[in-house]
C-alpha positions in Angstrom: -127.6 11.0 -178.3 -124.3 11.1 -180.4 -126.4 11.6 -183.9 -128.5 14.5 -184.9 -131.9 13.2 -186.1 -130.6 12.3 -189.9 -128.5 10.3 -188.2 -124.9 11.9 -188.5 -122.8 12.2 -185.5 -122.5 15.8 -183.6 -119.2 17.4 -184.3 -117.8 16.9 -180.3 -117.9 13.1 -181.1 -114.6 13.6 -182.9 -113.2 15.0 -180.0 -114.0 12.6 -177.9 -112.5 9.9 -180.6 -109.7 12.0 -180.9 -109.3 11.7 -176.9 -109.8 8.1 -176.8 -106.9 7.9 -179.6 -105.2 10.0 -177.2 -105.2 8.1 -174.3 -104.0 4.5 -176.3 -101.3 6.2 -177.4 -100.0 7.8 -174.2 -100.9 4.4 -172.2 -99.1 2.9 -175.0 -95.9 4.3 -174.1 -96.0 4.7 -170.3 -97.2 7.3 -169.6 -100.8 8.9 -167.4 -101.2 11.8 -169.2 -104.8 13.2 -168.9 -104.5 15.3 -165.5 -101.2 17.2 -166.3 -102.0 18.1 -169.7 -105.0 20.1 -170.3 -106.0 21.2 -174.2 -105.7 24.8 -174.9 -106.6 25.2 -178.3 -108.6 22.2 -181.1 -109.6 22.8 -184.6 -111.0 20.2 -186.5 -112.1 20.0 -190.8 -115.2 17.5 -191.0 -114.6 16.1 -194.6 -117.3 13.8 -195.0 -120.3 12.4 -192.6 -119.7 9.9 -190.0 -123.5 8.4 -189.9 -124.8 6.3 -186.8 -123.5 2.5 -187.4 -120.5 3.2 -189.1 -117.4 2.3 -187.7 -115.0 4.5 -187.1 -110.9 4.5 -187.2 -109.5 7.4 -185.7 -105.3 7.7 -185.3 -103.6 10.5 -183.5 -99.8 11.0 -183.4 -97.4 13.6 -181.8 -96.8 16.6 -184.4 -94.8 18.9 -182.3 -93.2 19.4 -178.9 -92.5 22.4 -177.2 -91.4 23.1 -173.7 -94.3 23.5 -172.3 -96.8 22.8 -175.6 -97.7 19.5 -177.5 -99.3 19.4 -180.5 -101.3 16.5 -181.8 -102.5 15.7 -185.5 -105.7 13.4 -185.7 -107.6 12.0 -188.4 -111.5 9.5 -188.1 -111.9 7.6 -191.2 -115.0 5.7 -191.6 -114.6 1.6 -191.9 -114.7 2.2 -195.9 -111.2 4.2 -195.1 -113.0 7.7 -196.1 -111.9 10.7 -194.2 -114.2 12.1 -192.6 -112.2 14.3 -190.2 -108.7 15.3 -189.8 -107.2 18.3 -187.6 -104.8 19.3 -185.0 -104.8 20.2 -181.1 -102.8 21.6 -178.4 -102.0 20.9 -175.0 -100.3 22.2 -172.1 -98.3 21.2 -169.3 -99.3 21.8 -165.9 -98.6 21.6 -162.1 -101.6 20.7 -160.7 -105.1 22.1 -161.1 -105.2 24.3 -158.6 -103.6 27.2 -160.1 -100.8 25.6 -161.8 -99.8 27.7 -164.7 -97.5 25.7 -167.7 -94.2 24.1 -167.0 -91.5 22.3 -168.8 -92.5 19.1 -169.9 -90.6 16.0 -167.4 -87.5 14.4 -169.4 -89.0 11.2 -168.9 -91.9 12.0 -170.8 -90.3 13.6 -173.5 -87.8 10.7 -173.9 -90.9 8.5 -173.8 -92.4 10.3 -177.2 -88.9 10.4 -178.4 -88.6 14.5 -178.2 -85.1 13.7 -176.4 -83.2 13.7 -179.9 -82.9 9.8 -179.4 
């Protein structure tokens, strides 16, 4: 269900990649991230097909962060280290789901992915 019928994956499997990259990382350092911190804006540039079978390598690493705002760059390479996708997304910083609008991000987790100057 994540191929089209020649076999190449849809486009929103990179997202989810991406997401999966996500989540190691923030686990990596600490830190449950996925309810506080919803995306707001993704663009992605699909280089070269990733074809059912092929393993795929995707990284992900903090580009930028704001107060509120944190921007991720991502790239999937196939297991032959081709790009196949690289791009950028941004997330947000919330109280809650219910209503919540963006706040500052807490100092722990900003010293956590070393936005604290240290």
């Amino acid at each position: 269900m994540d191929t089209d019928a020649s076999g190449i994956y849809h486009n929103t499997a990179v997202a989810r990649f991406a997401e999966a990259a996500e989540a190691e990382l923030m686990r990596g350092v600490g830190l449950d991230f996925a309810p506080t911190a919803p995306r707001v804006r993704y663009e992605v540039e699909f280089v070269s097909p990733l074809r059912f079978g092929d393993e795929a390598v995707t990284t992900v690493q903090v580009a930028e962060i704001g107060r509120t705002s944190m921007t991720f760059d991502f790239e999937v390479r196939r297991g032959d280290d081709v790009l196949a996708a690289r791009g950028r997304y941004v997330v947000v910083h919330v109280d809650g789901f219910e209503g919540g609008g963006p706040s500052p991000w807490p100092d722990a987790w900003r010293a956590a992915l070393g936005a604290d100057g240290s």
